[in-house]
C-alpha positions in Angstrom: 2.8 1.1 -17.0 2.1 4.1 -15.2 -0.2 4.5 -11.9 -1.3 7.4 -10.6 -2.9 9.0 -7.5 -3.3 12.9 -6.4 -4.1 15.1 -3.7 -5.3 18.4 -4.4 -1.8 20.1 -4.9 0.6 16.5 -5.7 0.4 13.8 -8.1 2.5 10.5 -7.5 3.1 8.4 -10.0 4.4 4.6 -9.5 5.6 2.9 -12.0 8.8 0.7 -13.4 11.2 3.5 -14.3 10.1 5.7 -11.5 11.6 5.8 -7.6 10.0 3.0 -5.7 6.8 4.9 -3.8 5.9 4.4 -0.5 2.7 4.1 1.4 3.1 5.5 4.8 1.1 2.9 7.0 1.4 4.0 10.3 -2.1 4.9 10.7 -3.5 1.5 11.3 -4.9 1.0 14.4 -4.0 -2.5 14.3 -1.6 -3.5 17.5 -1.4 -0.1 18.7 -3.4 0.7 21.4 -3.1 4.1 22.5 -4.4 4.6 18.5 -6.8 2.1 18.8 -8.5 3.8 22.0 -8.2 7.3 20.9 -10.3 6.1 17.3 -13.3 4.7 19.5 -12.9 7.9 21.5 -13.3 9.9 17.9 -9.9 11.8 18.8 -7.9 12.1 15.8 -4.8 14.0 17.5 -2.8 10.7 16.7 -3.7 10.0 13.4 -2.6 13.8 12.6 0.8 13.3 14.4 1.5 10.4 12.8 0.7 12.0 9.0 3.1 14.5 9.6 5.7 12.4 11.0 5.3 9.7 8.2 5.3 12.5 5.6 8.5 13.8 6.9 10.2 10.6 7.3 9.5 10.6 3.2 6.3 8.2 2.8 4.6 9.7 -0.7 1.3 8.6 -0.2 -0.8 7.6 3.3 -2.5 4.8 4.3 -5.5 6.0 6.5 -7.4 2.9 8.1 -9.5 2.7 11.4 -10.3 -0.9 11.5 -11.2 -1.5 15.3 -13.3 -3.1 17.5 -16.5 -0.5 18.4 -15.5 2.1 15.6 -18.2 2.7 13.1 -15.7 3.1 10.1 -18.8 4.3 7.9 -18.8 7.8 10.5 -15.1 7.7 11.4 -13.3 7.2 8.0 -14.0 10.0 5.9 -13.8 11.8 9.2 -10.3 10.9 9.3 -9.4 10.8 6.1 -10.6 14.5 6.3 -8.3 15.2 9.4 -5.3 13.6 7.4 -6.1 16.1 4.1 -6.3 19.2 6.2 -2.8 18.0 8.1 -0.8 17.0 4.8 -1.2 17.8 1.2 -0.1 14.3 -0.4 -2.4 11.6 -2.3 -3.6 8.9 0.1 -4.7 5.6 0.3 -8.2 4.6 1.6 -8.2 1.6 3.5 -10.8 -0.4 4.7 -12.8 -3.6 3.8 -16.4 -2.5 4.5 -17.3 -1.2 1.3 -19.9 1.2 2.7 -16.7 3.4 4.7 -14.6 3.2 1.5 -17.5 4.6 -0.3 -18.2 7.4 2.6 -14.5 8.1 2.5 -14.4 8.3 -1.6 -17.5 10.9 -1.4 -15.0 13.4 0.4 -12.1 12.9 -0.7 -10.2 15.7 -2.9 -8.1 13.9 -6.3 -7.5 10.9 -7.1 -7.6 7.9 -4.4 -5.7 5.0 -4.0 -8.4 2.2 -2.7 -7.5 -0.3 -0.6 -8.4 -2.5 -1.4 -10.4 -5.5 -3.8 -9.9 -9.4 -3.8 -10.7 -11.9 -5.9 -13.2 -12.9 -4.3 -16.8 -12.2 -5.6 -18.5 -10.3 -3.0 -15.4 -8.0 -2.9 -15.3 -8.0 -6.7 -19.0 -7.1 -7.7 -19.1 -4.8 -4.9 -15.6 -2.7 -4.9 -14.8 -2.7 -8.6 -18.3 -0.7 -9.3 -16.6 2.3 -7.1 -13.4 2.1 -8.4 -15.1 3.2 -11.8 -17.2 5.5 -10.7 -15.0 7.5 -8.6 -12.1 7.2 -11.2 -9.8 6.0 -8.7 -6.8 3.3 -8.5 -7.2 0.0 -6.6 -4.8 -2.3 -4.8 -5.9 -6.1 -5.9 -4.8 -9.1 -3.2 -3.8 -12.2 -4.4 -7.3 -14.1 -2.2 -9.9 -15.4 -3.4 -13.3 -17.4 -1.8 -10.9 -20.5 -0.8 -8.5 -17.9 1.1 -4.6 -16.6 0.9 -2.6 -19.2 -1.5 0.7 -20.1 -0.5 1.7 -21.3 -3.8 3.2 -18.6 -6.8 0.5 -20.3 -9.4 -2.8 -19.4 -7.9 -1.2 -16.1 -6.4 -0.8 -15.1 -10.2 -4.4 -17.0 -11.4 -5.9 -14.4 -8.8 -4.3 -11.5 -10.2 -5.1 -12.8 -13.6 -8.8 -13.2 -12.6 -9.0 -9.4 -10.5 -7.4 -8.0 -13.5 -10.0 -9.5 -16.2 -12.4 -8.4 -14.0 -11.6 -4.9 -13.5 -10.7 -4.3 -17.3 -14.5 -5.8 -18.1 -15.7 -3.4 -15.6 -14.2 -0.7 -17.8 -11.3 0.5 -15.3 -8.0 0.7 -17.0 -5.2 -1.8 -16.3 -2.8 1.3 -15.3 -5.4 1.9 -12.2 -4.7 -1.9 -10.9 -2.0 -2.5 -8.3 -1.5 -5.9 -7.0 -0.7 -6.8 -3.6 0.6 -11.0 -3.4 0.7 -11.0 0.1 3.3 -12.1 1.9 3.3 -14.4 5.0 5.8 -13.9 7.9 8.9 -16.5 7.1 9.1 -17.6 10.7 5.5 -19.3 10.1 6.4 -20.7 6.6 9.9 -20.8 5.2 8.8 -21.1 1.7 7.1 -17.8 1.8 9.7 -15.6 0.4 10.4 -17.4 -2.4 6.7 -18.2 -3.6 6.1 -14.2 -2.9 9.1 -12.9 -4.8 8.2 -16.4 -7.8 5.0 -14.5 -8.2 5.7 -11.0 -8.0 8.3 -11.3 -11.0 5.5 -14.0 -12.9 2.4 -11.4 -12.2 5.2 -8.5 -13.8 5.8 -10.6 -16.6 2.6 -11.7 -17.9 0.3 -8.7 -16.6 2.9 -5.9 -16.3 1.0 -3.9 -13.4 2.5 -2.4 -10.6 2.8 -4.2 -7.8 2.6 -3.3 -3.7 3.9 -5.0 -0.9 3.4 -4.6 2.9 6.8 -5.0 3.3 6.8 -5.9 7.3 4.8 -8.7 7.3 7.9 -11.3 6.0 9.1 -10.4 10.0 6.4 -11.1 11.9 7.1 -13.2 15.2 11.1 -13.3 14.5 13.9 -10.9 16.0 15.9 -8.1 14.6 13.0 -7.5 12.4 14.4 -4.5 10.7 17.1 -6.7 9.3 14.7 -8.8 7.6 12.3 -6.2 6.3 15.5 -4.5 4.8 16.5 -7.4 3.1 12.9 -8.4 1.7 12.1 -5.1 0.5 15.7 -5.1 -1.3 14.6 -8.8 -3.0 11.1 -7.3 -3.5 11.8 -4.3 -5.6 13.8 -6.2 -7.9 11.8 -8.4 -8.4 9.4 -6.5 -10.0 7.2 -4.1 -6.5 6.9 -0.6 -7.6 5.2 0.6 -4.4 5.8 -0.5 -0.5 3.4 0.0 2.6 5.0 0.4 5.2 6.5 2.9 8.1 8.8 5.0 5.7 10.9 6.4 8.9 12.2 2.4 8.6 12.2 1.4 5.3 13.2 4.5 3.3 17.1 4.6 3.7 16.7 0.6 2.2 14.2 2.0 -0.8 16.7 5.0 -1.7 20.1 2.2 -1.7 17.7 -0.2 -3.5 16.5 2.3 -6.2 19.7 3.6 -7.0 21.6 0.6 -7.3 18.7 -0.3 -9.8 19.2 2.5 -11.7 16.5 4.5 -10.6 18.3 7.9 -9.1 20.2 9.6 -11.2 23.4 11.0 -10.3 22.3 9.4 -7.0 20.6 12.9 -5.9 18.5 10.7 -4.0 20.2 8.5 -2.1 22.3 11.5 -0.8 19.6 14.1 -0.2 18.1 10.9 1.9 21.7 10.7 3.9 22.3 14.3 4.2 18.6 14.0 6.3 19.7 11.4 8.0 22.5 12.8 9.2 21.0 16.6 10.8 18.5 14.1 12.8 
């Protein structure tokens, strides 16, 4: 099962037998407030900076969101999403859940989009999927549905049946779904990593999608958070996660030691490229 997304000039593809992708996130406004006030201020300086940063600290795809309080995300979007193309040339991912800026952000955007993202639930169903198809473009699915976020593996993987089913009948190929099964921070819930990692390798097993993550959220609210992502993401990718979001400057040397102990870098060119990097900085 193969997945892929494009810029103009790069295609990425995720999938089992490839490298583990990752989904720079950085620009997310959310708990950063010198982003968040520059976005209501309509500078974009920062969301440039950090696409090149992210992009050379080896993220293969870019999460662009501008969620905030007193942004209009239908204007500012696809007017970042614009300022991220011009500044880097890989695929990216459009995030946002108003449907109205995802669609202003899909009318611009040059190749082939990741969205993010649809739910289970049926607003979010009847009103993303129809773009998704006509756009041609590939959709992250969470695990949530019109009772909320499950804590439990079983109705984690009943979602993802049911956005799956969904999407197929809506004509958009199964390679084009990525599901997301949400992970809670383990400080909160202690049974969280376990249900997570039960229904990632369930949902790769009976559906055989690729699968994303955001990898930091397992950490929230604990120390040393580092040493948990690292450890998660690890779990994560074997488990059955072909795709991460998260800050690659972080998580990358973890992916590339992951990847090639899984037999995913071959001669492990990868893992020392990523070392040889990580020494000259």
């Amino acid at each position: 099962m193969e997945t892929i997304v494009s810029s103009p000039t790069k295609e990425v593809i995720i999938g089992d037998a490839q490298p583990t992708v990752l989904i720079g996130e950085r620009i997310n406004p959310a708990g950063k407030t010198k982003l968040q006030e520059a976005l209501k201020a309509g500078n974009l300086d920062i969301v440039r900076s950090e696409a090149l940063a992210q992009v050379q600290a080896g993220a293969d795809i870019l999460d662009v969101n501008v969620g905030t309080f007193g942004v209009n995300e239908v204007t500012l979007l696809p007017q970042a999403v614009q300022a991220v193309m011009d500044t880097v040339d890989i695929p990216l991912c459009l995030d946002s859940n108003n449907p109205a800026a995802l669609e202003a952000a899909l009318k611009i955007y040059k190749g082939k989009p990741l969205i993010n993202s649809v739910s289970g639930e049926e607003h979010s169903l009847t009103r993303v999927l129809p773009m998704v198809k006509e756009y041609g473009a590939a959709v992250v699915g969470l695990v949530q549905d019109d009772d909320g976020i499950p804590k439990d593996a079983g109705r984690r993987v009943s979602i993802a049946h049911k956005i799956v089913e969904r999407a197929e009948a809506a004509g958009i190929a199964r390679e084009n779904i990525v599901i997301d099964c949400l992970a809670f921070a383990v400080g909160a819930d202690t049974s969280s990593g376990p249900e997570v990692i039960e229904a990632i390798r369930r949902i790769k097993a009976e559906l055989g999608v690729n699968m994303t993550l955001g990898a930091s959220n397992i950490s929230f609210g604990l120390p040393d958070r580092g040493l948990l992502n690292n450890a998660f993401v690890a779990m994560a990718v074997a488990a059955g996660i072909t795709c991460l979001i998260t800050d690659a400057a972080k998580v990358r040397p973890a992916i590339v030691a992951t990847d090639l102990i899984l037999g995913r870098d071959r001669h492990a060119r990868r893992y020392i490229e990523a070392y040889r990097q990580r020494q000259k900085q």
